[in-house]
C-alpha positions in Angstrom: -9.4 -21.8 -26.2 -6.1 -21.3 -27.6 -2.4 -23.2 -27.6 0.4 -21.7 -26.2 4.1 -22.8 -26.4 6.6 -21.0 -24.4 10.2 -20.7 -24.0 12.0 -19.8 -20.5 8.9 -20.5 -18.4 10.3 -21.8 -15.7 11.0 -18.2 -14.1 9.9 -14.9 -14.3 8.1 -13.1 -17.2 8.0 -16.9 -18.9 6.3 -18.2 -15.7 4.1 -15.6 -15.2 3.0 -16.0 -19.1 2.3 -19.3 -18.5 -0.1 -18.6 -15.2 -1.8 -16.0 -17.0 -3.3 -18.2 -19.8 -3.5 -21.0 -18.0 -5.9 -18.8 -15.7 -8.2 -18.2 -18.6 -8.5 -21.3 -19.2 -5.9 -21.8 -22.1 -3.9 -24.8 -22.8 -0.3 -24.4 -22.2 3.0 -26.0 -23.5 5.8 -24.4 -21.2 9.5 -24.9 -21.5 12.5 -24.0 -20.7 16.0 -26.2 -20.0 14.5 -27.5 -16.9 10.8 -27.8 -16.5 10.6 -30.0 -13.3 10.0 -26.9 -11.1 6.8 -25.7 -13.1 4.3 -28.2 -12.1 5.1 -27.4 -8.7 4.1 -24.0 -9.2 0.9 -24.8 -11.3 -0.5 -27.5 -9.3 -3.9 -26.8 -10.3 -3.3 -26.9 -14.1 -2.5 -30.7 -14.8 -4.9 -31.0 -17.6 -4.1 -28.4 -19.5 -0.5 -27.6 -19.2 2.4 -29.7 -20.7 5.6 -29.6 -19.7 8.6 -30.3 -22.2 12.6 -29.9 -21.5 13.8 -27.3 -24.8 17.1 -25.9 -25.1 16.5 -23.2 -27.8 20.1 -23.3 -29.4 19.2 -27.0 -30.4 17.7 -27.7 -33.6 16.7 -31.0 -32.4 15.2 -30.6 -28.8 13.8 -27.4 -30.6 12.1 -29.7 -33.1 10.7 -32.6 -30.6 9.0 -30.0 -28.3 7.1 -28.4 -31.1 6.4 -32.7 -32.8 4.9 -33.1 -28.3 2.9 -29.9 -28.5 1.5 -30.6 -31.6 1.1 -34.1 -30.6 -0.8 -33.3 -27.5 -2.9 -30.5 -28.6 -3.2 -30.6 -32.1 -2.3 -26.9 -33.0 -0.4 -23.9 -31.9 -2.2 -20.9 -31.7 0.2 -18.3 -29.8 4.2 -18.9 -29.4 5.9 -16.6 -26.8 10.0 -16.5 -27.4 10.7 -15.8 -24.2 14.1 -17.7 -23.6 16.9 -15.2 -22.9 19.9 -14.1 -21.0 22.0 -10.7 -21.1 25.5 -9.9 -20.5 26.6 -6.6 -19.0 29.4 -4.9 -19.6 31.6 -2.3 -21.8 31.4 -3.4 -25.6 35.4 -3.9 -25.8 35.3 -5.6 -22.4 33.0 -8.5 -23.3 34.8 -11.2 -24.5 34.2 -13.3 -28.2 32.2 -16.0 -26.3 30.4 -14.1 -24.1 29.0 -12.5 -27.0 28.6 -15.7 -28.7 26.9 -17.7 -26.1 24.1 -14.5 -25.5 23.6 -14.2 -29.3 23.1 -18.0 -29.1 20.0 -17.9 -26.8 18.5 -14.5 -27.9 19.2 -14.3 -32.2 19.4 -17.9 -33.2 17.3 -19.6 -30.3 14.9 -17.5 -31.3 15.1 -18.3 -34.8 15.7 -21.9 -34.3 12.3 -21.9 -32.6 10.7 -20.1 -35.2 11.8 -22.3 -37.7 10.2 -25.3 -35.8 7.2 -23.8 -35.5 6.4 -21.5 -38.3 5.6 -24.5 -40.6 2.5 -25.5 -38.3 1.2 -21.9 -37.9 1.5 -21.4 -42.1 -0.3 -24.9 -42.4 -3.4 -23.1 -40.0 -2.8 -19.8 -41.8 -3.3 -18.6 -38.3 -1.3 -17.7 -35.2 0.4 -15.1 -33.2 4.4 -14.8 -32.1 5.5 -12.4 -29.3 9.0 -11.8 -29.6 9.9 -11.0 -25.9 12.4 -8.4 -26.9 13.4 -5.3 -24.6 13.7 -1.6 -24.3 17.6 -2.7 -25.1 16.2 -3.2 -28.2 14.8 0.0 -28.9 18.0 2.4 -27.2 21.6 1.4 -26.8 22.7 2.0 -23.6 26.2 1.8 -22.0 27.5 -1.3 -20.5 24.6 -3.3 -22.0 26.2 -3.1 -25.8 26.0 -6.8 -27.0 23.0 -7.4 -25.1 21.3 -4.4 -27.1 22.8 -6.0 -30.5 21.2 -9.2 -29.7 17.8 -7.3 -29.1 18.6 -5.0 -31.9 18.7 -8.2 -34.3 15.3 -9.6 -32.8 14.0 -6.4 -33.6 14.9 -6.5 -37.5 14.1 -9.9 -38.2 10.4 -9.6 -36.1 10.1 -6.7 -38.8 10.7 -8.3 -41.3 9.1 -11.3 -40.4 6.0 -9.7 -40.1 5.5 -8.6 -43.4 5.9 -12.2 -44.9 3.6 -13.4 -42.5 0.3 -10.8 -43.0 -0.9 -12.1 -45.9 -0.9 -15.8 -44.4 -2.9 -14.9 -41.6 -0.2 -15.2 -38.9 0.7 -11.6 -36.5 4.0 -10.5 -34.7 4.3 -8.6 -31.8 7.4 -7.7 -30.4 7.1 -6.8 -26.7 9.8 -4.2 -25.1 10.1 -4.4 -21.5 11.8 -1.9 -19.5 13.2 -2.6 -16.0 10.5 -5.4 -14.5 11.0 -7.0 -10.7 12.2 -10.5 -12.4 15.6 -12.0 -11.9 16.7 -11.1 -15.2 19.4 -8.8 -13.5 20.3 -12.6 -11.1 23.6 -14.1 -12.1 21.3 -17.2 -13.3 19.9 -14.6 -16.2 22.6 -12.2 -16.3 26.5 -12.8 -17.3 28.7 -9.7 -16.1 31.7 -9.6 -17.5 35.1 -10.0 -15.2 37.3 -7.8 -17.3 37.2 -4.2 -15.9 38.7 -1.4 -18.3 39.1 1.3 -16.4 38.6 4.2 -19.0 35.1 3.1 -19.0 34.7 3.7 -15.4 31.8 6.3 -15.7 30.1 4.7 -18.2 29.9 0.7 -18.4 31.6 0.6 -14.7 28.4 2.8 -13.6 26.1 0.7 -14.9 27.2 -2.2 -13.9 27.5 -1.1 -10.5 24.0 0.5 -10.4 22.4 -2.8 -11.9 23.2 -4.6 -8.6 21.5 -2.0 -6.8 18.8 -2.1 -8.8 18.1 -5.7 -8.7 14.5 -6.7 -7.1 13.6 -3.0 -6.9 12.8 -2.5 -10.6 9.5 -0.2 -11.3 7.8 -3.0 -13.9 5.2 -5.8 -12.1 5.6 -8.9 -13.9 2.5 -10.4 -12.8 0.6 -7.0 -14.9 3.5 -6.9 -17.6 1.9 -10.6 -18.0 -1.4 -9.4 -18.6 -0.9 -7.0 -20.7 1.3 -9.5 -23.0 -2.4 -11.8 -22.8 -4.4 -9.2 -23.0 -2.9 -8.3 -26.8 -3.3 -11.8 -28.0 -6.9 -11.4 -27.6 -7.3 -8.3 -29.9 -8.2 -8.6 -33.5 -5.3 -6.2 -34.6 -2.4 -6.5 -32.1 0.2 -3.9 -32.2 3.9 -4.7 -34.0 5.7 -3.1 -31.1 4.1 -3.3 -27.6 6.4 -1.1 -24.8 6.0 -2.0 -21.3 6.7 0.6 -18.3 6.7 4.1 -17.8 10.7 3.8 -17.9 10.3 1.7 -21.4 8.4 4.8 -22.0 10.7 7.2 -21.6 13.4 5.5 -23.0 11.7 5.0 -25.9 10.1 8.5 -26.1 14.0 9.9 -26.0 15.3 7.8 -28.5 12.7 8.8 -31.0 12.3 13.0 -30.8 16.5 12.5 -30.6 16.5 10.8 -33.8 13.5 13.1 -35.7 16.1 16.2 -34.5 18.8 14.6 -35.6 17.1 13.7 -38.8 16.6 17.6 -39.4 19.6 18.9 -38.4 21.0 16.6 -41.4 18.5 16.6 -43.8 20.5 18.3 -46.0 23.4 16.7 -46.0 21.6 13.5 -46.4 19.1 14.5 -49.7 22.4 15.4 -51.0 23.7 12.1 -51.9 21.4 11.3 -55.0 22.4 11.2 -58.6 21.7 14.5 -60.1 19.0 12.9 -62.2 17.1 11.8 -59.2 17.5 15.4 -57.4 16.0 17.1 -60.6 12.5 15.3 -59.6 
């Protein structure tokens, strides 16, 4: 059976990671800022979960929850970055620290925990990382412009990532989420920004009033999105981007044919920039 490590499992996709392969009879390090509430939840686990207090923007509570999962289980086979929060709100509205403090958990969290644990999976020449990512991360969309930059960053480092990491025998996945009934949309997950600019009324103002609607009646089960994100970890060549929901879907789906029309409307313009050199081949 395998190791898991994951980040923000006290709540919500995290949590429901953490159940899943802890059902099949994995053995589980979860964390999160505060992990007394987990073993409450997971009664039934006690031998095979461990429970360790991380903040991902430390470097050195990063560093002593990989040196206890190690410690305890002797390996890490699959490491879920699930730790995250968003912030919500016109890109000129959100202010220099809001930005900050979300890139903080989602960019360099993510990294920080990568760098602790990348050493032990190169060592195995062995391993699997999901990225928990988002659609965000696939399409801007107004009012959630920082948020998408922070997703948009997992999503070229993961890249990237993965091709140093093939030919050492470790995978990437990043896994995209659309709308999922979690309490990512909660003020404990979710920072909305007080400043209100009025010009962007239709735009950022609409979705952030249509985001507290929406709350708790999102199309996406987390209990299946959970699954799914196992499921992968088991096959023998797991995908580099794994979308989740119809509405991920579509989102997705848009994004793409927009960009391959887009791509020929210009094509011109664009095969025009070479040296002359370079043209005449």
């Amino acid at each position: 059976m395998s190791v898991w490590f994951v980040t923000g499992a006290s709540r919500g996709f995290g949590l429901e990671i953490v159940r899943e392969a802890l059902a099949r009879g994995h053995r589980v390090v979860a964390t999160a800022r505060r992990t007394d509430g987990i073993r409450a939840q997971l009664p039934e686990a006690a031998e095979n979960l461990l429970t360790v207090d991380l903040d991902v923007t430390d470097q050195a509570s990063t560093a002593a929850a990989v040196e206890a999962a190690v410690g305890r289980f002797g390996r890490l086979d699959v490491v879920v970055n699930n730790a995250g929060r968003g912030v919500l709100g016109a890109v000129e509205e959100v202010s220099d620290d809001a930005a900050r403090a979300v890139f903080d958990v989602n960019v360099f969290g993510t990294l920080n925990v990568q760098r602790a644990i990348l050493p032990v999976l190169r060592r195995q020449r062995s391993g699997h990382i999901l990225n928990i990512s988002s659609v965000a991360g696939v399409v801007g969309m107004a009012g959630w412009g920082i948020y998408n930059a922070t997703k948009f960053a997992m999503t070229g480092f993961s890249e990237a990532l993965q091709q140093e990491l093939q030919p050492l025998g470790v995978k990437l996945t990043l896994v995209e989420p659309g709308y999922f009934r979690t309490d990512f949309l909660d003020r404990s997950s979710l920072d909305t920004e007080p400043t209100v600019i009025q010009d962007y009324a239709d735009t950022a103002g609409a979705m952030r009033g249509s985001a507290t609607e929406y709350n708790h009646t999102q199309p996406g089960d987390p209990v299946k999105g959970a699954k799914a994100i196992v499921d992968i970890t088991e096959q023998a060549q797991p995908p580099l981007h794994l979308l989740l929901g119809t509405d991920s879907l579509g989102f997705a789906g848009a994004k793409l044919r927009a960009e391959l029309d887009e791509l020929a409307v210009w094509r011109e313009v664009s095969a025009s920039t070479d040296h002359d050199d370079v043209a005449a081949h």
